[in-house]
mmCIF file of the N, C-alpha and C atoms, coordinates in Angstrom:
data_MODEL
# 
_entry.id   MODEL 
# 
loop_
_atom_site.group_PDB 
_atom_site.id 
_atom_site.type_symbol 
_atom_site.label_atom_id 
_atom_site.label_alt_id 
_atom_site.label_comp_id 
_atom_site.label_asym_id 
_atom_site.label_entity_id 
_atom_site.label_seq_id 
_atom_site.pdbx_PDB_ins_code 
_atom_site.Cartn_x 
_atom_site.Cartn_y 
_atom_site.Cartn_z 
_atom_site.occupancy 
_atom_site.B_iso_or_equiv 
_atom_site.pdbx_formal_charge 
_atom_site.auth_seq_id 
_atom_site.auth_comp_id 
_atom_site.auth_asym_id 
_atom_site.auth_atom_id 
_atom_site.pdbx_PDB_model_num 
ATOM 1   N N  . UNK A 1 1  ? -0.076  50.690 -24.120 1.00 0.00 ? 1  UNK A N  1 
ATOM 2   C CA . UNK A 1 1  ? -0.101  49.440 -24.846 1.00 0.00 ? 1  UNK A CA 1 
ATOM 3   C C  . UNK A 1 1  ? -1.488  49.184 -25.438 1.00 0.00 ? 1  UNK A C  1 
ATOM 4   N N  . UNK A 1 2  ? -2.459  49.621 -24.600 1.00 0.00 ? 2  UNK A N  1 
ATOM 5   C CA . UNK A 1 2  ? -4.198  49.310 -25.176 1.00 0.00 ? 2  UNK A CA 1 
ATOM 6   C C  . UNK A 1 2  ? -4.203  50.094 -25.882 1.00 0.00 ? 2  UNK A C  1 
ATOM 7   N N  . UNK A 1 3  ? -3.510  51.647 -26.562 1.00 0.00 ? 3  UNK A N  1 
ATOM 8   C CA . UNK A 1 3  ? -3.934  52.344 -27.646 1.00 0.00 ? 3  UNK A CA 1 
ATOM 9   C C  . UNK A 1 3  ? -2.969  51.766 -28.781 1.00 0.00 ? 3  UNK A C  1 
ATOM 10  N N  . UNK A 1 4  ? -1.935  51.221 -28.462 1.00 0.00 ? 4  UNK A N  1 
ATOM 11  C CA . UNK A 1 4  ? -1.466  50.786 -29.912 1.00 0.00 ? 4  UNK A CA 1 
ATOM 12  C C  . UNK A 1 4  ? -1.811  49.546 -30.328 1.00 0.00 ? 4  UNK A C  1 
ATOM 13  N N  . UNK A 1 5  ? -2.628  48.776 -29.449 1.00 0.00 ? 5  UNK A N  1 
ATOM 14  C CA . UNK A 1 5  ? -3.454  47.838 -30.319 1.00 0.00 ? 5  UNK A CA 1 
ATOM 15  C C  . UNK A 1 5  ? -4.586  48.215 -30.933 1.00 0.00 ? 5  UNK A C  1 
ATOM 16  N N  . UNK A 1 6  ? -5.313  48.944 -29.941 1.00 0.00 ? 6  UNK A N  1 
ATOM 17  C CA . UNK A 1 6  ? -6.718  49.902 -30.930 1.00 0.00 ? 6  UNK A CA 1 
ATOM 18  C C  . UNK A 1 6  ? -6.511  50.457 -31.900 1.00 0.00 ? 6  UNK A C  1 
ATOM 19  N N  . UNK A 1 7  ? -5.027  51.087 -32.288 1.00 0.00 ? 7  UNK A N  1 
ATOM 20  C CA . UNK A 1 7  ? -4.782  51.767 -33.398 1.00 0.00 ? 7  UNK A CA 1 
ATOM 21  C C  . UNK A 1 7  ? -3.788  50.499 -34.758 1.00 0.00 ? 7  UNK A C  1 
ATOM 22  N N  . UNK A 1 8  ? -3.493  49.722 -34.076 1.00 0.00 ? 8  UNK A N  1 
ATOM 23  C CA . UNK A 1 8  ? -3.534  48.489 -35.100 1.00 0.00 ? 8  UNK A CA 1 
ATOM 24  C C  . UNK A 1 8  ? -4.034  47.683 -35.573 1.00 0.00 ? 8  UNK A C  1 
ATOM 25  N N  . UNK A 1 9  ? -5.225  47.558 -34.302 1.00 0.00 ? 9  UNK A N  1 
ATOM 26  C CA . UNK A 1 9  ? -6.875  46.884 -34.914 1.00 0.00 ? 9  UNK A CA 1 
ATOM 27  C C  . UNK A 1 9  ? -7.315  47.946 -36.405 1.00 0.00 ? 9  UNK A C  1 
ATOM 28  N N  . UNK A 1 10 ? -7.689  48.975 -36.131 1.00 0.00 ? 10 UNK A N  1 
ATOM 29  C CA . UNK A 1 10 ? -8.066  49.995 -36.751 1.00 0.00 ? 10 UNK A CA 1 
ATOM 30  C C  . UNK A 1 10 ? -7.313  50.096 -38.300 1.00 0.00 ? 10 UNK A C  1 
ATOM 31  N N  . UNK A 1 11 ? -6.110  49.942 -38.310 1.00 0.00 ? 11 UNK A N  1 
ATOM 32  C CA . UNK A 1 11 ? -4.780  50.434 -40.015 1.00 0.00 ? 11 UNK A CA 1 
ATOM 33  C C  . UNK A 1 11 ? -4.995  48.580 -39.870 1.00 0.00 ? 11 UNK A C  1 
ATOM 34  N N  . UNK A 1 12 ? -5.672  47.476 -39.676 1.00 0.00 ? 12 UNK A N  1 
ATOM 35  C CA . UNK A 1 12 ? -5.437  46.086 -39.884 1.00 0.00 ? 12 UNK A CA 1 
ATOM 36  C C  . UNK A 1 12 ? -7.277  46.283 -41.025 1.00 0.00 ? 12 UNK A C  1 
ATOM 37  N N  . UNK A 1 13 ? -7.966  46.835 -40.018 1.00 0.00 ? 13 UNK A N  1 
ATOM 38  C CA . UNK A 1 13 ? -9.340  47.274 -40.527 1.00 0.00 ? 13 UNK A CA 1 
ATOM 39  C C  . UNK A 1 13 ? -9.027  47.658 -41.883 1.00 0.00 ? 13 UNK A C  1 
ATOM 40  N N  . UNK A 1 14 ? -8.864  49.184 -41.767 1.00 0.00 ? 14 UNK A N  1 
ATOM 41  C CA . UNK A 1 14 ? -8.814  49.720 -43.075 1.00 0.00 ? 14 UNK A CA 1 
ATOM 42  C C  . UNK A 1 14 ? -8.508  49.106 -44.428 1.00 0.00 ? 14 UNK A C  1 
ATOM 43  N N  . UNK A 1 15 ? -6.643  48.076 -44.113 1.00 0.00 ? 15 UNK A N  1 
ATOM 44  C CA . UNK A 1 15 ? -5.986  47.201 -45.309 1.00 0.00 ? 15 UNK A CA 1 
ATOM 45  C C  . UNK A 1 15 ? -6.951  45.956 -45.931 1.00 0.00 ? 15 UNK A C  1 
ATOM 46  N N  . UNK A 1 16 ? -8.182  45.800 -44.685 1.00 0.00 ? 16 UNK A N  1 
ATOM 47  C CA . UNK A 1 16 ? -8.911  44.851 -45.148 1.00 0.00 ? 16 UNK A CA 1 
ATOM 48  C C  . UNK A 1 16 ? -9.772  44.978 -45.552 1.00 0.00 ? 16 UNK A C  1 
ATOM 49  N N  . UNK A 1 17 ? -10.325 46.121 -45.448 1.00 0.00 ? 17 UNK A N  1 
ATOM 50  C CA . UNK A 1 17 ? -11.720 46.602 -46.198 1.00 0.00 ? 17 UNK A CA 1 
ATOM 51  C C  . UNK A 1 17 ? -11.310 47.637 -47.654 1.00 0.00 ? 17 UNK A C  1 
ATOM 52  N N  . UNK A 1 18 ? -9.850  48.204 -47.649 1.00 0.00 ? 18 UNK A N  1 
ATOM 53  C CA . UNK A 1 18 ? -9.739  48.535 -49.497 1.00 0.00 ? 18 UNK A CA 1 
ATOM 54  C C  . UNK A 1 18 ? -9.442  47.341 -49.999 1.00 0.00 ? 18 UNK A C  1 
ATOM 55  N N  . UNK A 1 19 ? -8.833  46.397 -49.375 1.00 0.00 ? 19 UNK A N  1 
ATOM 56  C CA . UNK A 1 19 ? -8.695  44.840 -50.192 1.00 0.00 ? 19 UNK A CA 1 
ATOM 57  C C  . UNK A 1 19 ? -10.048 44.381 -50.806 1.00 0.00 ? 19 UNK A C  1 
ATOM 58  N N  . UNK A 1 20 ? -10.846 44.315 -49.902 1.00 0.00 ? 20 UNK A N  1 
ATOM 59  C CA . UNK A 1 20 ? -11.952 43.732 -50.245 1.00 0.00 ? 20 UNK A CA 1 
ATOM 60  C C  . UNK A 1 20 ? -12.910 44.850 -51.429 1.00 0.00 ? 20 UNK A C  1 
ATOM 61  N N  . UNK A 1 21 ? -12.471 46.403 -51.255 1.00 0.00 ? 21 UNK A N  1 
ATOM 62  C CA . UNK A 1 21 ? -12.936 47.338 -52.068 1.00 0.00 ? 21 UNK A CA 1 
ATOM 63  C C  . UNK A 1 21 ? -12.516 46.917 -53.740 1.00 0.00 ? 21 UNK A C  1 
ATOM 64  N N  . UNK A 1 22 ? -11.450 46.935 -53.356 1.00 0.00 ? 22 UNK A N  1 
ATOM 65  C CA . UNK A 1 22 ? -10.396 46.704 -54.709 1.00 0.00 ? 22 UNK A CA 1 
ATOM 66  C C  . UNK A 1 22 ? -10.422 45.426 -55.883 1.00 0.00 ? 22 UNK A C  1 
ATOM 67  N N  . UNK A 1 23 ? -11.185 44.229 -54.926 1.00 0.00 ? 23 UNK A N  1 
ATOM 68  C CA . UNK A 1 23 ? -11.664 43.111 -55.477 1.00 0.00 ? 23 UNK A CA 1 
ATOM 69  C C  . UNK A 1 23 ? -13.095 42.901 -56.061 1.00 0.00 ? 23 UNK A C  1 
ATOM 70  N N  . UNK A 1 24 ? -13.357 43.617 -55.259 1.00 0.00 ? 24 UNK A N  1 
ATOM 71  C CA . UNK A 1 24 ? -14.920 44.026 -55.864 1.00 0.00 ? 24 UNK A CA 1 
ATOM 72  C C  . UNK A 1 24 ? -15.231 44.992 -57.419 1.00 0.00 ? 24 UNK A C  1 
ATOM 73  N N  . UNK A 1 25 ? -14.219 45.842 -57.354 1.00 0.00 ? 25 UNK A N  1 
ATOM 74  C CA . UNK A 1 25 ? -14.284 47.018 -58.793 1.00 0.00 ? 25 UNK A CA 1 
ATOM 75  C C  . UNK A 1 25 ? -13.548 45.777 -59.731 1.00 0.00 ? 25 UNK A C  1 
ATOM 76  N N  . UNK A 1 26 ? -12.629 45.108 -59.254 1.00 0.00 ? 26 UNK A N  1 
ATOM 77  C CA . UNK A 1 26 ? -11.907 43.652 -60.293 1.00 0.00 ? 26 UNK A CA 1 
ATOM 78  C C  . UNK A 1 26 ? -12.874 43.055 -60.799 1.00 0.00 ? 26 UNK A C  1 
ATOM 79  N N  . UNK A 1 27 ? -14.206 42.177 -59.590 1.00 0.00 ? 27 UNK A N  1 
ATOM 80  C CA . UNK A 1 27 ? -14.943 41.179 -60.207 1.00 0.00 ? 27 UNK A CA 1 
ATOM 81  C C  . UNK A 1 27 ? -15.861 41.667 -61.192 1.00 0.00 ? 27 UNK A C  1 
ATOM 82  N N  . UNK A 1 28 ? -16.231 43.732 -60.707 1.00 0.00 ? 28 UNK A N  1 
ATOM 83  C CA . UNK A 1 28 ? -17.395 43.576 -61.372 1.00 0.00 ? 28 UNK A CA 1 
ATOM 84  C C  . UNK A 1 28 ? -16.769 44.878 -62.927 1.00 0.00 ? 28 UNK A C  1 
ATOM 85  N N  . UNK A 1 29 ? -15.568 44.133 -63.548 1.00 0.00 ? 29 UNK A N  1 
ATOM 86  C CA . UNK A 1 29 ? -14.971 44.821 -64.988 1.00 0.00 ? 29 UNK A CA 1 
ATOM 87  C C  . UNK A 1 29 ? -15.876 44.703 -65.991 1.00 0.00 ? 29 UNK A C  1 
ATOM 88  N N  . UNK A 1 30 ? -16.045 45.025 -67.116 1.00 0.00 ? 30 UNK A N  1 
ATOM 89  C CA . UNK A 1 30 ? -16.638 44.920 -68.259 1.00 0.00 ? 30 UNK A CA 1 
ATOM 90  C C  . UNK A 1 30 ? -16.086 43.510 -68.664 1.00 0.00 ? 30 UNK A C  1 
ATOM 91  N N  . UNK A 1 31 ? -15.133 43.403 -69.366 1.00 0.00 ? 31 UNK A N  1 
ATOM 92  C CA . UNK A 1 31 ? -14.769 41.727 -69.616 1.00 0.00 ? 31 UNK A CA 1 
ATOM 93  C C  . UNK A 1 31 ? -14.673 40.897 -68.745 1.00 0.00 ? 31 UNK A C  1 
ATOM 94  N N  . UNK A 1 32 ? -14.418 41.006 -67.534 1.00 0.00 ? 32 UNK A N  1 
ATOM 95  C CA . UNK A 1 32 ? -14.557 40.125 -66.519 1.00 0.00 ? 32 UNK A CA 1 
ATOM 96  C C  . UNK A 1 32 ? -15.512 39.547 -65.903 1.00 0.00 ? 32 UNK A C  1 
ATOM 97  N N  . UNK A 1 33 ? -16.543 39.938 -65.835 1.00 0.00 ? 33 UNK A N  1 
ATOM 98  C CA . UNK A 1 33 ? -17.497 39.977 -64.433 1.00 0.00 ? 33 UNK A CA 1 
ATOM 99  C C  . UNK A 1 33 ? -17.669 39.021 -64.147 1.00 0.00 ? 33 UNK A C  1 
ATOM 100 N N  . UNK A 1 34 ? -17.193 38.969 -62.746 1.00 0.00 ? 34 UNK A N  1 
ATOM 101 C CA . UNK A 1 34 ? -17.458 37.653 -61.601 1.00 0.00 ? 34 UNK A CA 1 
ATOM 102 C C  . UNK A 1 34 ? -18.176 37.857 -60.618 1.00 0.00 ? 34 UNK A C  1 
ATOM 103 N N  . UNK A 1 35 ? -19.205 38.070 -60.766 1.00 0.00 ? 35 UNK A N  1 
ATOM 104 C CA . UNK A 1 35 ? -20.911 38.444 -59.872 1.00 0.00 ? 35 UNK A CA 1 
ATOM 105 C C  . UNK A 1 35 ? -20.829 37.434 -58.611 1.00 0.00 ? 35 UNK A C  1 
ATOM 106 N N  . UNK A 1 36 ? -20.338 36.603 -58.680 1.00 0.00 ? 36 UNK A N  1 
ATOM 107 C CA . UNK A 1 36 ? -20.442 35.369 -57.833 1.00 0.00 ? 36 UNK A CA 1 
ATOM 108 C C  . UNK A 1 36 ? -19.772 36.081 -56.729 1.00 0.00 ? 36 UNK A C  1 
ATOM 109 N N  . UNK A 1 37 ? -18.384 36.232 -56.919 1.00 0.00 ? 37 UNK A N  1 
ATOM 110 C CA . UNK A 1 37 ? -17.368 36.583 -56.181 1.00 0.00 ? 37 UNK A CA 1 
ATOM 111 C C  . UNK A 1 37 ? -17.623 37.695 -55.620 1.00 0.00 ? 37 UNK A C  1 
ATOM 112 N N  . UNK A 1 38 ? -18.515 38.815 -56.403 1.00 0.00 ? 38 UNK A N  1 
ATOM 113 C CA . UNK A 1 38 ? -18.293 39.890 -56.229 1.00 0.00 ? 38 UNK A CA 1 
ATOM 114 C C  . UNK A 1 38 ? -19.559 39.772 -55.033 1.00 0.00 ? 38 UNK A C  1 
ATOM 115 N N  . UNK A 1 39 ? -20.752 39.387 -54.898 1.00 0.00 ? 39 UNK A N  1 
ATOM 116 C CA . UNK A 1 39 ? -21.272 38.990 -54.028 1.00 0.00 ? 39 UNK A CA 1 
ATOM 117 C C  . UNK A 1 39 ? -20.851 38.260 -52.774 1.00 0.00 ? 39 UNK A C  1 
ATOM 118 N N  . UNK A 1 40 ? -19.818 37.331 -52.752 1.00 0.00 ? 40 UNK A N  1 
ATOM 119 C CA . UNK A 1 40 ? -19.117 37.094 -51.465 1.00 0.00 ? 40 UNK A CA 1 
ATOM 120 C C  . UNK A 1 40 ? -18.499 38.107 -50.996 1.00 0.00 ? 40 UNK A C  1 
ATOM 121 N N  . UNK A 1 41 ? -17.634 38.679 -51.779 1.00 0.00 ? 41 UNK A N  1 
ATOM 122 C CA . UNK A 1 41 ? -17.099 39.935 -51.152 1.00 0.00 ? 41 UNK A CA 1 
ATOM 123 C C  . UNK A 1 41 ? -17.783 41.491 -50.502 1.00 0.00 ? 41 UNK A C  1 
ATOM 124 N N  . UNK A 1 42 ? -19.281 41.356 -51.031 1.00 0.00 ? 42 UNK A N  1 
ATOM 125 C CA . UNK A 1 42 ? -19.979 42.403 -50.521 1.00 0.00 ? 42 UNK A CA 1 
ATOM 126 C C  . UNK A 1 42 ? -20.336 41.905 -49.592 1.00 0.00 ? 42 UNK A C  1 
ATOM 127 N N  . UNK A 1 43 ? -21.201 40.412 -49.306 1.00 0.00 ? 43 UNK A N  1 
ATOM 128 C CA . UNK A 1 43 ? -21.245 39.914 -47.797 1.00 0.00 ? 43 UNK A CA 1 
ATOM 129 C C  . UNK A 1 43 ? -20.021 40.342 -46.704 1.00 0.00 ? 43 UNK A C  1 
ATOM 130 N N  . UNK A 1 44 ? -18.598 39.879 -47.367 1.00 0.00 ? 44 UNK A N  1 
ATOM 131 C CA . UNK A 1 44 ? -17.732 40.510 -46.600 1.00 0.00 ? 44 UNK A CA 1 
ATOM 132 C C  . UNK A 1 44 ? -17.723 41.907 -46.052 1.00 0.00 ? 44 UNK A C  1 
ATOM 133 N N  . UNK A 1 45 ? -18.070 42.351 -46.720 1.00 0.00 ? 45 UNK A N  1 
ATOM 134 C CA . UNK A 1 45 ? -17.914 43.944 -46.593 1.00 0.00 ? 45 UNK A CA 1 
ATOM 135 C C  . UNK A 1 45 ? -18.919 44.529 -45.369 1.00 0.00 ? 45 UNK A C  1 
ATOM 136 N N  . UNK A 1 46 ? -20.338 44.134 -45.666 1.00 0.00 ? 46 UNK A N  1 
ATOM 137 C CA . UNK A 1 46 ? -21.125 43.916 -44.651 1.00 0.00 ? 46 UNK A CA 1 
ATOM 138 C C  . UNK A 1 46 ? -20.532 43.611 -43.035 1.00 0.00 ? 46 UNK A C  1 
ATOM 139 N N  . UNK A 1 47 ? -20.511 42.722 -42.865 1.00 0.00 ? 47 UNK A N  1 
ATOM 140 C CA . UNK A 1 47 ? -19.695 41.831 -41.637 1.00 0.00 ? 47 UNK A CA 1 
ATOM 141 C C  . UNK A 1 47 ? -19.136 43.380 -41.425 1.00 0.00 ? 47 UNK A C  1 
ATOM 142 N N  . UNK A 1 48 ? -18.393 44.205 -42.148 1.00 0.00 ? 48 UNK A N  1 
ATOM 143 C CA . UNK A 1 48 ? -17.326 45.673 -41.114 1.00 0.00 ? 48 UNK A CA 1 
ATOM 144 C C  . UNK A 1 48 ? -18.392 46.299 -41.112 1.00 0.00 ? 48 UNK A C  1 
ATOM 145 N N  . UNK A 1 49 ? -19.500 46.069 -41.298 1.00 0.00 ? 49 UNK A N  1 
ATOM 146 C CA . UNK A 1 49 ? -20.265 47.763 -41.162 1.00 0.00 ? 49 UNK A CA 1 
ATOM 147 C C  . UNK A 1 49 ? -19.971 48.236 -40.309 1.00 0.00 ? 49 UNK A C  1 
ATOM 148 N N  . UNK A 1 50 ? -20.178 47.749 -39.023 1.00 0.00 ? 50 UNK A N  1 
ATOM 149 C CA . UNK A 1 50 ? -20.319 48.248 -37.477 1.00 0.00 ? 50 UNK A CA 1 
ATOM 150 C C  . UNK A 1 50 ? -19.091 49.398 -37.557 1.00 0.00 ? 50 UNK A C  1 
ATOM 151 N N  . UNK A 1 51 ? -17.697 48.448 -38.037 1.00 0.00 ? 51 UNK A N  1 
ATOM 152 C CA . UNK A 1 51 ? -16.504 49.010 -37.317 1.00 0.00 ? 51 UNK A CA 1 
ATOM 153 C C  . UNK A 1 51 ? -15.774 49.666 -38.517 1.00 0.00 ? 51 UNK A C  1 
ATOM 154 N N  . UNK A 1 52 ? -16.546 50.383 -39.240 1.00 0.00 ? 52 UNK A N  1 
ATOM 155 C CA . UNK A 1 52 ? -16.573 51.457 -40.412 1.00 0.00 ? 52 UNK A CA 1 
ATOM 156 C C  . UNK A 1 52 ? -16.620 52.303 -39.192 1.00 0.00 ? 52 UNK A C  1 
ATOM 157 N N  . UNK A 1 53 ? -15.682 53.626 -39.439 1.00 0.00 ? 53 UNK A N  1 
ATOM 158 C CA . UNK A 1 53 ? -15.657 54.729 -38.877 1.00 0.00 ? 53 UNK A CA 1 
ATOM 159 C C  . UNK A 1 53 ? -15.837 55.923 -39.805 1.00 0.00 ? 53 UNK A C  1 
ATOM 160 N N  . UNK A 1 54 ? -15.923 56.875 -39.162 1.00 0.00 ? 54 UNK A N  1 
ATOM 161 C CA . UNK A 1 54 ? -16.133 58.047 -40.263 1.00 0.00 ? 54 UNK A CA 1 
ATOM 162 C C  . UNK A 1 54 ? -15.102 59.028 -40.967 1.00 0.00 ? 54 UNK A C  1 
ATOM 163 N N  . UNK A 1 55 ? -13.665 58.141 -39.927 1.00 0.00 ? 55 UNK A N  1 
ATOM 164 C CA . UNK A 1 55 ? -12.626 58.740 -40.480 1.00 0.00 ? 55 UNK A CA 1 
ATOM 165 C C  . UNK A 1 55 ? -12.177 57.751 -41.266 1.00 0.00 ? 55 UNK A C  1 
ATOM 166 N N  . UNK A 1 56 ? -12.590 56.098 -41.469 1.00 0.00 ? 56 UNK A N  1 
ATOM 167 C CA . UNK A 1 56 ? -11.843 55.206 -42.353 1.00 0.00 ? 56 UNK A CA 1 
ATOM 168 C C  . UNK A 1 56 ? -12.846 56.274 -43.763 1.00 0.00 ? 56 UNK A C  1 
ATOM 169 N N  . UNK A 1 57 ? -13.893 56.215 -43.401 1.00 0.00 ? 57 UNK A N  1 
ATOM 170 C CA . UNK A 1 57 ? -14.974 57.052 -44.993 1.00 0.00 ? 57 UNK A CA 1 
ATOM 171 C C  . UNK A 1 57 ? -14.275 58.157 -45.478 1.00 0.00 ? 57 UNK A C  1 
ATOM 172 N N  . UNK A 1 58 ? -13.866 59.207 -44.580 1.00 0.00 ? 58 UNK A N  1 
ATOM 173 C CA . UNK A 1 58 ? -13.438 60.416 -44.861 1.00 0.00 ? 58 UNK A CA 1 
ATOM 174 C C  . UNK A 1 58 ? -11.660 59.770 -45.507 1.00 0.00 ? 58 UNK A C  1 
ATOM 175 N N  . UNK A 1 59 ? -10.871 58.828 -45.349 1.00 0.00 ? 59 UNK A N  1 
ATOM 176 C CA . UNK A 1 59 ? -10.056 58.733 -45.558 1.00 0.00 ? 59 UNK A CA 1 
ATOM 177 C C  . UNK A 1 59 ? -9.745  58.402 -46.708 1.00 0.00 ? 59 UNK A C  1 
ATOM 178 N N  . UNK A 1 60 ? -10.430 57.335 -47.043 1.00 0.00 ? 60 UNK A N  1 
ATOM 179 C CA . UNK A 1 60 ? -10.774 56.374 -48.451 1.00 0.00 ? 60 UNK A CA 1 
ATOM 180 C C  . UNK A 1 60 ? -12.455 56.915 -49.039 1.00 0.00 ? 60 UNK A C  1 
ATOM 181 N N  . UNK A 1 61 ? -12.566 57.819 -49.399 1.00 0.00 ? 61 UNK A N  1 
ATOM 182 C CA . UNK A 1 61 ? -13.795 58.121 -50.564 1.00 0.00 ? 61 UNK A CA 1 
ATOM 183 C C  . UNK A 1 61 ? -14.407 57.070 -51.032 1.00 0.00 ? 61 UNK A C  1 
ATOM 184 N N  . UNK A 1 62 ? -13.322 55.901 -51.608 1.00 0.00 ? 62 UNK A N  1 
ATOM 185 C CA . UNK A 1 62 ? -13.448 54.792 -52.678 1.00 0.00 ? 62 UNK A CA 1 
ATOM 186 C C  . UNK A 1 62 ? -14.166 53.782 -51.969 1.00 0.00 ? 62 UNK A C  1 
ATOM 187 N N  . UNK A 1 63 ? -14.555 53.883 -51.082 1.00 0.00 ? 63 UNK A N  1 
ATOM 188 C CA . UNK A 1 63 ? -15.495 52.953 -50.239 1.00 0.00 ? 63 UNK A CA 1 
ATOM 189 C C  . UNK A 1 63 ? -16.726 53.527 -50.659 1.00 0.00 ? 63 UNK A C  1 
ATOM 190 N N  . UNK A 1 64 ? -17.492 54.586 -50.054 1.00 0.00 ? 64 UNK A N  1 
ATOM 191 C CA . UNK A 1 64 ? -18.155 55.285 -50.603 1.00 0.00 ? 64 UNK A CA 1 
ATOM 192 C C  . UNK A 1 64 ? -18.778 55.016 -51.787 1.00 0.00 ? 64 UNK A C  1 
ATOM 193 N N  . UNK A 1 65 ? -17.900 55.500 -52.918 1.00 0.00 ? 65 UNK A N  1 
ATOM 194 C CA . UNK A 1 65 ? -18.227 55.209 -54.212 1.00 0.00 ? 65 UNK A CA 1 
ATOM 195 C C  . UNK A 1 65 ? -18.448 54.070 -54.633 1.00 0.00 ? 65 UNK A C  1 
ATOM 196 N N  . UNK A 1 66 ? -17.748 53.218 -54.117 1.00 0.00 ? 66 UNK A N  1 
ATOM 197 C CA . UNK A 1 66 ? -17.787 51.638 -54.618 1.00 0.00 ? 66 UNK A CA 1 
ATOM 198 C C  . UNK A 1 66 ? -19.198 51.098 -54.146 1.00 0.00 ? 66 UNK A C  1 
ATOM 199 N N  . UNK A 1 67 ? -19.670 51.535 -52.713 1.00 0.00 ? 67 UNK A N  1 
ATOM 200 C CA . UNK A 1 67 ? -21.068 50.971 -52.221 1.00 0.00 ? 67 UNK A CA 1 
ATOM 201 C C  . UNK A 1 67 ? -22.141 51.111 -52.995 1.00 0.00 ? 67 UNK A C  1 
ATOM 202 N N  . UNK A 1 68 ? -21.801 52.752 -52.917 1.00 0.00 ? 68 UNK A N  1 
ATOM 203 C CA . UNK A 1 68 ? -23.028 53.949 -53.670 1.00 0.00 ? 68 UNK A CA 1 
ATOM 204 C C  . UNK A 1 68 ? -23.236 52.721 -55.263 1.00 0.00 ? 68 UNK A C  1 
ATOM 205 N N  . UNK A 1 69 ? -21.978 52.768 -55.995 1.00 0.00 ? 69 UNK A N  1 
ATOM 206 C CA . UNK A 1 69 ? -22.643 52.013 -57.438 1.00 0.00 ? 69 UNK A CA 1 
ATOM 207 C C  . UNK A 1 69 ? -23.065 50.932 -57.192 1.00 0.00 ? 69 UNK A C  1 
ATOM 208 N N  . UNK A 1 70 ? -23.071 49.757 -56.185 1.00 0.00 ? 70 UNK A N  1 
ATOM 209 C CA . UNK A 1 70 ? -23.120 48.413 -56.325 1.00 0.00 ? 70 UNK A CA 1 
ATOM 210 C C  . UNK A 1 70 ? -24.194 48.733 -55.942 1.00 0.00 ? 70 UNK A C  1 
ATOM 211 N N  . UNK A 1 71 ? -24.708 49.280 -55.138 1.00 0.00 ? 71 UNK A N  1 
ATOM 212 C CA . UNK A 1 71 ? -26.403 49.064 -54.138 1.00 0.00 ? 71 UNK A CA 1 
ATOM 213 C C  . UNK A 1 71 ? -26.919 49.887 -55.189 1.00 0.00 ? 71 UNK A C  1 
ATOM 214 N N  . UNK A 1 72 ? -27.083 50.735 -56.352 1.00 0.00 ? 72 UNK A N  1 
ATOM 215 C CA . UNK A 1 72 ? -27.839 51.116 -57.216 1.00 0.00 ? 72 UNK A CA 1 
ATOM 216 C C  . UNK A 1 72 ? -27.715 50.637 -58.362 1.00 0.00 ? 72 UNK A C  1 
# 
């Protein structure tokens, strides 16, 4: 029972951190840009560092990429 909550904590993790991935490449479009938003949502993003694993990275690339452009 304690591993299928660890492993539903974990696929609850993931759906919430490409959500928050996915909103972020939205705010920051060429006609769009919502800098505001897109800054709350990187605070968000922050808050998972800890419980970023290396298989959610290896799973989803698009995390990765999405960090890599915003922090440069």
């Amino acid at each position: 029972m304690r591993n299928t909550f660890f492993v539903y904590r974990i696929l609850r993790l993931e759906g919430e951190i490409i959500e928050i991935i996915g909103e972020i490449v939205g705010c920051l479009g060429v006609k769009s840009a919502n800098c505001e938003r897109a800054t709350e949502l990187i605070d968000r993003l922050t808050n998972h560092q800890t419980e970023l694993t290396p298989l959610i990275l290896k799973k989803h690339p698009e995390i990765v990429d999405v960090v890599r452009k915003v922090w440069n």
